[in-house]
C-alpha positions as CSV (number, residue, x, y, z in Angstrom):
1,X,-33.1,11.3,-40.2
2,X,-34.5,8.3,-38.1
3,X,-34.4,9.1,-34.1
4,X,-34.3,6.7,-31.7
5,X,-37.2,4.2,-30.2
6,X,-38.4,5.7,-27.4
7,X,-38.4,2.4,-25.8
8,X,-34.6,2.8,-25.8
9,X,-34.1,5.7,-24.9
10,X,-34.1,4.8,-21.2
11,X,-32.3,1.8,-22.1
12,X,-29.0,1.0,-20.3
13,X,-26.3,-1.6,-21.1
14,X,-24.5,-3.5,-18.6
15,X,-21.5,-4.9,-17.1
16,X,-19.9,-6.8,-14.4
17,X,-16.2,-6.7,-13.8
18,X,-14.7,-9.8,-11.5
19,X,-12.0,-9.9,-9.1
20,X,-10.6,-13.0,-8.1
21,X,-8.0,-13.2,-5.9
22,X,-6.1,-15.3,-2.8
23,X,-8.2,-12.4,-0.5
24,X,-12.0,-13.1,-1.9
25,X,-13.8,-12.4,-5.3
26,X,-15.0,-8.9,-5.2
27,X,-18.0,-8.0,-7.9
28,X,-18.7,-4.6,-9.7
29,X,-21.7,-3.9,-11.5
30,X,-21.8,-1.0,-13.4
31,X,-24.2,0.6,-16.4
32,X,-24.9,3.2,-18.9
33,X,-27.8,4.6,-21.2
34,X,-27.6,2.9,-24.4
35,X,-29.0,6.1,-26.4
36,X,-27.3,9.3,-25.9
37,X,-24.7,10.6,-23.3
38,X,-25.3,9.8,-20.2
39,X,-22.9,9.3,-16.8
40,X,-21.4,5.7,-15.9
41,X,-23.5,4.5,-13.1
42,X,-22.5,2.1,-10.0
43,X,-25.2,-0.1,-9.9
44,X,-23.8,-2.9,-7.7
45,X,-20.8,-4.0,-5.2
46,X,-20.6,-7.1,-3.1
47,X,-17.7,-9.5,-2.2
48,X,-17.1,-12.6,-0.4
49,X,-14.2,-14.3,0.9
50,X,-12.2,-17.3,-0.2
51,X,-9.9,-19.7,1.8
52,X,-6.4,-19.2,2.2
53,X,-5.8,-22.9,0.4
54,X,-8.5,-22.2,-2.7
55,X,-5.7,-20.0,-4.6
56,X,-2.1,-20.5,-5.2
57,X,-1.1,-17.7,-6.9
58,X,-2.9,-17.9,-10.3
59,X,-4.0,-21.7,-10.2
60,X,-7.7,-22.7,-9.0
61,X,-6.8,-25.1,-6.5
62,X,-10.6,-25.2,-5.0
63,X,-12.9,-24.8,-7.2
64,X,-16.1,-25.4,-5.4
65,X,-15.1,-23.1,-3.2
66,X,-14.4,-20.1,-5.9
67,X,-17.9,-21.5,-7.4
68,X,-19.4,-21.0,-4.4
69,X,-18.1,-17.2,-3.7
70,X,-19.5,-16.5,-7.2
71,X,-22.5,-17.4,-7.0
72,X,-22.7,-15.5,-2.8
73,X,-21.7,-12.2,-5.1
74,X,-24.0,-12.5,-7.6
75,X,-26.7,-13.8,-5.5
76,X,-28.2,-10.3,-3.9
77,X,-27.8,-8.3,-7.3
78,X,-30.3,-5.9,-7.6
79,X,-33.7,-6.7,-9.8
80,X,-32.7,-4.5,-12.7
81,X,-29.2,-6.1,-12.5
82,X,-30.2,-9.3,-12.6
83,X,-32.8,-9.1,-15.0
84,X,-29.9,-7.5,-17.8
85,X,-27.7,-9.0,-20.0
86,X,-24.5,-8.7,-17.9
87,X,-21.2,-8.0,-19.9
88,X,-18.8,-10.4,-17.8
89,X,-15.5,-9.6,-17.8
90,X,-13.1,-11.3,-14.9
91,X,-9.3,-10.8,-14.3
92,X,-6.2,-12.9,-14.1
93,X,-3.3,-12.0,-11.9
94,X,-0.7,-9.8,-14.2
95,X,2.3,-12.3,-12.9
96,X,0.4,-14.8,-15.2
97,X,-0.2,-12.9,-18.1
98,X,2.7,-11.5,-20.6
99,X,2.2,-8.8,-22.7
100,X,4.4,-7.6,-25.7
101,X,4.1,-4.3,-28.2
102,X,6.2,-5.4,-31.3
103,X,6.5,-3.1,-34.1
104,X,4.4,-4.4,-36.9
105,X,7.0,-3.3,-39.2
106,X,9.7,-6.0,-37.3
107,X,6.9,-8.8,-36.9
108,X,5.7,-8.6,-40.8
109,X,8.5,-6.8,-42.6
110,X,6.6,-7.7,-45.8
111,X,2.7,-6.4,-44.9
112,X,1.3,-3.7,-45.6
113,X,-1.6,-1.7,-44.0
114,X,-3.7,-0.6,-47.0
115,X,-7.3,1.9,-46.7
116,X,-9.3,-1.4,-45.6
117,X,-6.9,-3.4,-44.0
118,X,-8.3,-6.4,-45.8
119,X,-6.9,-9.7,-44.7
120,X,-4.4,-8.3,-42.1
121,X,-5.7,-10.3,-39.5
122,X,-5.2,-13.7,-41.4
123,X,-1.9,-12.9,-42.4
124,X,-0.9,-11.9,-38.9
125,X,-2.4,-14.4,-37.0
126,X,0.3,-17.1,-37.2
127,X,3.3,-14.2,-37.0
128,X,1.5,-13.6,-33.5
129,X,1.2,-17.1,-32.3
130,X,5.2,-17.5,-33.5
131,X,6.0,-14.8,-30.9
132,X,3.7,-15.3,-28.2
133,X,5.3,-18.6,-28.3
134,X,9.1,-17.2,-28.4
135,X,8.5,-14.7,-25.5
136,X,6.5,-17.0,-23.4
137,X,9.0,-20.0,-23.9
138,X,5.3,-22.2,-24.3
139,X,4.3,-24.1,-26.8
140,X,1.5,-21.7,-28.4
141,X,-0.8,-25.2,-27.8
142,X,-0.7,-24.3,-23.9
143,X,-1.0,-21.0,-24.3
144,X,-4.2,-18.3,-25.2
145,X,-3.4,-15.3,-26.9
146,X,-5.2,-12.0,-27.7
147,X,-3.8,-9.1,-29.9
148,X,-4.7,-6.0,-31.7
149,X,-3.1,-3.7,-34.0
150,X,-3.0,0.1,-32.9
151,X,-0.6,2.9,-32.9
152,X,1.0,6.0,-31.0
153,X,-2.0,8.2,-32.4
154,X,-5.4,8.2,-31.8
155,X,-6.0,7.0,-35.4
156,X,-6.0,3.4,-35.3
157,X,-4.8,1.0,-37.8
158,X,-6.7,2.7,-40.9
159,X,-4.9,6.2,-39.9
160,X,-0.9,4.9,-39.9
161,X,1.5,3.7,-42.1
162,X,3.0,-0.1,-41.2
163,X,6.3,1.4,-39.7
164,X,4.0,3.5,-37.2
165,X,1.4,0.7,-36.4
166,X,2.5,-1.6,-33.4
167,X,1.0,-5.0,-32.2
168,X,-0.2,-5.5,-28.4
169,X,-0.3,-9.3,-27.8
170,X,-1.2,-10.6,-24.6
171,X,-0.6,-14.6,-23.5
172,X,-1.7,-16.8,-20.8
173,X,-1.3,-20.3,-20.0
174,X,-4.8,-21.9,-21.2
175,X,-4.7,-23.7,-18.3
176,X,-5.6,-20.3,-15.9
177,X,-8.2,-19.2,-18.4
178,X,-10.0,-22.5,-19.1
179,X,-10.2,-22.7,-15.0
180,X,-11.8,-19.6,-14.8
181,X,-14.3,-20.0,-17.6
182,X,-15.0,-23.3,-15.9
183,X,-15.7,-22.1,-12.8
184,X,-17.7,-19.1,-13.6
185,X,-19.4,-21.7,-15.6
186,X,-20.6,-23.7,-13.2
187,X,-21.8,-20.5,-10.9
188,X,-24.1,-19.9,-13.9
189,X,-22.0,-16.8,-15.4
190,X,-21.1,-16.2,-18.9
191,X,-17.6,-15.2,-18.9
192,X,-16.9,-12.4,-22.6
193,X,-13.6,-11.0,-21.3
194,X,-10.7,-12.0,-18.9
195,X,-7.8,-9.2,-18.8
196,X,-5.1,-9.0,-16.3
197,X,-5.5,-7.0,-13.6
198,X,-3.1,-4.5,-13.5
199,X,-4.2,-3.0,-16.8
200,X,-8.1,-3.3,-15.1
201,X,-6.9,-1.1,-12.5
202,X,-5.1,1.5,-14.8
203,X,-8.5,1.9,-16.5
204,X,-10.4,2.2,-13.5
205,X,-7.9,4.6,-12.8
206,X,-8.1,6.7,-15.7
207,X,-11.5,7.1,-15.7
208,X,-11.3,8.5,-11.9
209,X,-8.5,11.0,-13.4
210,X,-10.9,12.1,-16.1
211,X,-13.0,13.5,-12.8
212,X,-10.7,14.7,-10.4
213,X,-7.7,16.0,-13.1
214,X,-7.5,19.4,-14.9
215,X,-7.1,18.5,-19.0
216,X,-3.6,18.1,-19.8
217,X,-2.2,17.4,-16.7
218,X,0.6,14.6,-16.1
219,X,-0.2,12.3,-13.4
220,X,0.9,8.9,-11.5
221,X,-0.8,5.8,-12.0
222,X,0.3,2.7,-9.2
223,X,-1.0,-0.5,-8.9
224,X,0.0,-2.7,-6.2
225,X,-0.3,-6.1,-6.4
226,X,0.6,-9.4,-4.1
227,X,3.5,-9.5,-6.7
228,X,4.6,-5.8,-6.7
229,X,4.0,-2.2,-7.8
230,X,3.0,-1.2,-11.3
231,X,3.4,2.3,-12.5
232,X,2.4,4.6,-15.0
233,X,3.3,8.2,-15.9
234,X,0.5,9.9,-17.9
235,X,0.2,12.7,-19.8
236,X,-2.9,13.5,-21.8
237,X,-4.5,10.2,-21.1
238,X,-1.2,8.4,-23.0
239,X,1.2,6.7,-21.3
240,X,4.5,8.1,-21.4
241,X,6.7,5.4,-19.2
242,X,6.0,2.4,-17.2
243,X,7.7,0.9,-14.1
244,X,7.1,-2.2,-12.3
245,X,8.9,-3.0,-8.9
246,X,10.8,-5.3,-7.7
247,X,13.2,-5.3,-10.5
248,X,16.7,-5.3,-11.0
249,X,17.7,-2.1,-12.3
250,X,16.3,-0.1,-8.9
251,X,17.3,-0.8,-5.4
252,X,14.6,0.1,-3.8
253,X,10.7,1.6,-4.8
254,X,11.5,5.2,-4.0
255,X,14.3,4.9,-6.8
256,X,11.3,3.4,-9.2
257,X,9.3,5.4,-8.5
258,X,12.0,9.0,-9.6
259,X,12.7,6.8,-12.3
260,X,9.0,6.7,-13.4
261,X,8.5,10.3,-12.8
262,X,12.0,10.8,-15.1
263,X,12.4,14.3,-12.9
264,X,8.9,15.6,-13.9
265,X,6.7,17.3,-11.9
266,X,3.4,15.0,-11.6
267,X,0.0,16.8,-10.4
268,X,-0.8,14.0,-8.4
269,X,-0.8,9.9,-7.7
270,X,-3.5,7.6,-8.0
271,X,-2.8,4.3,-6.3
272,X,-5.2,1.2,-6.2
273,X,-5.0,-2.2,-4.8
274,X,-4.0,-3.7,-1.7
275,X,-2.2,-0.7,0.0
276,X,-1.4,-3.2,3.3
277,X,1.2,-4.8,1.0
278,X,2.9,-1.5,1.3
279,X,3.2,-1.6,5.1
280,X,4.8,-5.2,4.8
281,X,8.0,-3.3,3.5
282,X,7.7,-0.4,5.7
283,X,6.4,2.2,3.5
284,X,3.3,4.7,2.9
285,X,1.3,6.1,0.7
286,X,2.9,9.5,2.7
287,X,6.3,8.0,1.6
288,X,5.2,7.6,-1.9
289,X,3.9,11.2,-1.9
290,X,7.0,12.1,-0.5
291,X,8.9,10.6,-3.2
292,X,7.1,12.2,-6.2
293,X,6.4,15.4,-4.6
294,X,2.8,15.1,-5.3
295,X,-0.7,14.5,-3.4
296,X,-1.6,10.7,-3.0
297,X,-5.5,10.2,-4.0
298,X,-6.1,6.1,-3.7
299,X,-8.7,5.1,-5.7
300,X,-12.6,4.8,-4.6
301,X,-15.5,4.3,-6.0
302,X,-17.2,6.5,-3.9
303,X,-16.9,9.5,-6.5
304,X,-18.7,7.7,-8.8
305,X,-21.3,6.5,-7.0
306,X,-24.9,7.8,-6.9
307,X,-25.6,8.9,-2.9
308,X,-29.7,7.6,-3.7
309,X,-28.5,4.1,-4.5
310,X,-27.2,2.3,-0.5
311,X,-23.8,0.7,-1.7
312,X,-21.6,-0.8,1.1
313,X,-19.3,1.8,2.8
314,X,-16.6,-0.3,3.1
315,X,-16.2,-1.0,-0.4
316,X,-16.9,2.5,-1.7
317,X,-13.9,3.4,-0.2
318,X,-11.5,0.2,-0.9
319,X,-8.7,1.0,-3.1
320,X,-8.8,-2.9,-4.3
321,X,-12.1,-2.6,-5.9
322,X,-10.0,-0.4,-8.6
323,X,-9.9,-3.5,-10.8
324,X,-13.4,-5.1,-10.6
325,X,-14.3,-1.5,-11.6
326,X,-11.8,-2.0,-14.5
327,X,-13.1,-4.7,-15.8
328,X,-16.7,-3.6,-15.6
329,X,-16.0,-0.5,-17.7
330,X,-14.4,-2.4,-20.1
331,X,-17.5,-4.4,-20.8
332,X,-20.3,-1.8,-20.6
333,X,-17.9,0.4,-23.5
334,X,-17.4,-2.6,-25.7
């Protein structure tokens, strides 16, 4: 048996998770031991505001200006951030970015998934581009795409057969991602991730849930964006149905959200993001609770912090950090 160095036994990895959006770029930093388990740790929050002209919607329209806010986040990061090897990982607004499950078994009738999976991903790879391409109506060119092969279980592709396996592939228009590389670029940051931000927040969600929930208990995940809500219905840590308002087949969000909860009885509703959009359409998180018949908890970061490390108040308790958090848990369990 070998044990570990000693001299990483203290070691920690981290990560940063970056929001950028028409309201500011927020930055979180966030880190665990590299050896052993250990509790995620909040090193680091700080944000900075853009101009209402910098963003339209997903396009960089300034970007020395979104240069500049990158580099006033990153520019007070503590010593032991700044001297680590910082997982980047930044989002892009989920109106921009399609994503599409597609049965394996109807995307590559004739593969198989053997014991190694040897080869699978060379085979797939121009299948995927075909229908990233068909869904996104974009030449695959103009477009960046990212996909993996999973399934319902918690096996992974080596532990299903090819009509249980499903592929996740997730598009963009290169043009949002090359901007964002760009940028961050120029502010001196390595970018290693972009993921859409709805799907930052759900994990930063989850995670909370994994502290605050009994085991086993079905819960409400909602994300609300500039474009809409986004909704999950959880039960043991899988998703069971998904909702996104506006749409056409509900008249209005209380309707969405029944329809999400499918007459279930949820333990509780975690919402994150920018909960003022809600009061631009007259509702609450009260009226959401109201709706489910569950207890509203927005999402903080608070609970996760350590009370010996002085993190701004403000943004402890901001229910729009949810996906900078996302995004930096992503990166520090890669």
């Amino acid at each position: 048996m070998e044990f570990a160095s000693p001299m990483l036994l203290g070691a920690r990895r981290y990560a940063a998770g970056l929001d950028l959006a028409a309201r500011g770029v927020t930055l979180v930093v966030v880190s665990q031991r590299i050896v052993g388990a250990g509790p995620l740790r909040l090193e680091w929050l700080a944000s900075a505001p853009l101009a209402r002209e910098a963003m339209a919607a997903a396009e960089i329209v300034d970007r020395a200006a979104v240069v500049e806010a990158l580099r006033g986040v990153f520019s007070e990061l503590p010593r032991a951030c700044a001297a680590a090897s910082l997982r980047c990982a930044m989002a892009l607004p989920t109106s921009a970015t399609l994503v599409s499950t597609v049965p394996l078994a109807r995307l590559a009738p004739k593969i198989c998934v053997d014991a190694d999976h040897s080869g699978l991903h060379a085979e797939l790879e121009p299948l995927v581009l075909a229908e990233a391409e068909r869904v996104a109506g974009v030449e695959r060119g103009e477009l960046a795409v990212d996909w993996s092969v999973g399934g319902a279980g918690e096996g992974g592709p080596l532990a299903m057969s090819s009509h249980e396996a499903q592929v996740t592939i997730a598009a963009t228009a290169r043009q949002h991602l090359e901007a964002r590389i760009e940028c961050a670029a120029m502010a001196g940051i390595t970018l290693r991730t972009v993921d859409d931000e709805a799907h930052a927040a759900l994990r930063a969600m989850r995670h909370a849930a994994a502290y605050e929930l009994p085991p086993l208990e079905p819960w409400v995940a909602l994300w609300i964006g500039q474009e809409g809500v986004y909704g999950w219905y959880l039960v043991d840590d899988s998703v069971v149905r998904e909702m996104r308002f506006p749409a056409l087949e509900h008249a209005d969000l209380v309707e969405a959200l029944r329809d999400l909860a499918g007459g279930r009885q949820a333990g509780c509703v975690q919402v994150a993001g920018d909960i003022a959009v809600l009061r631009g359409v007259n509702f609450s998180l009260a009226d959401i609770g109201d709706a489910l018949g569950a207890p509203v908890l927005p999402f903080e970061c608070g609970p996760l912090a350590d009370i010996e490390r002085p993190l701004m108040a403000s943004m402890l308790h901001d229910p729009a950090c949810a996906v900078a958090f996302g995004l930096a848990l992503r990166g520090v369990s890669e």
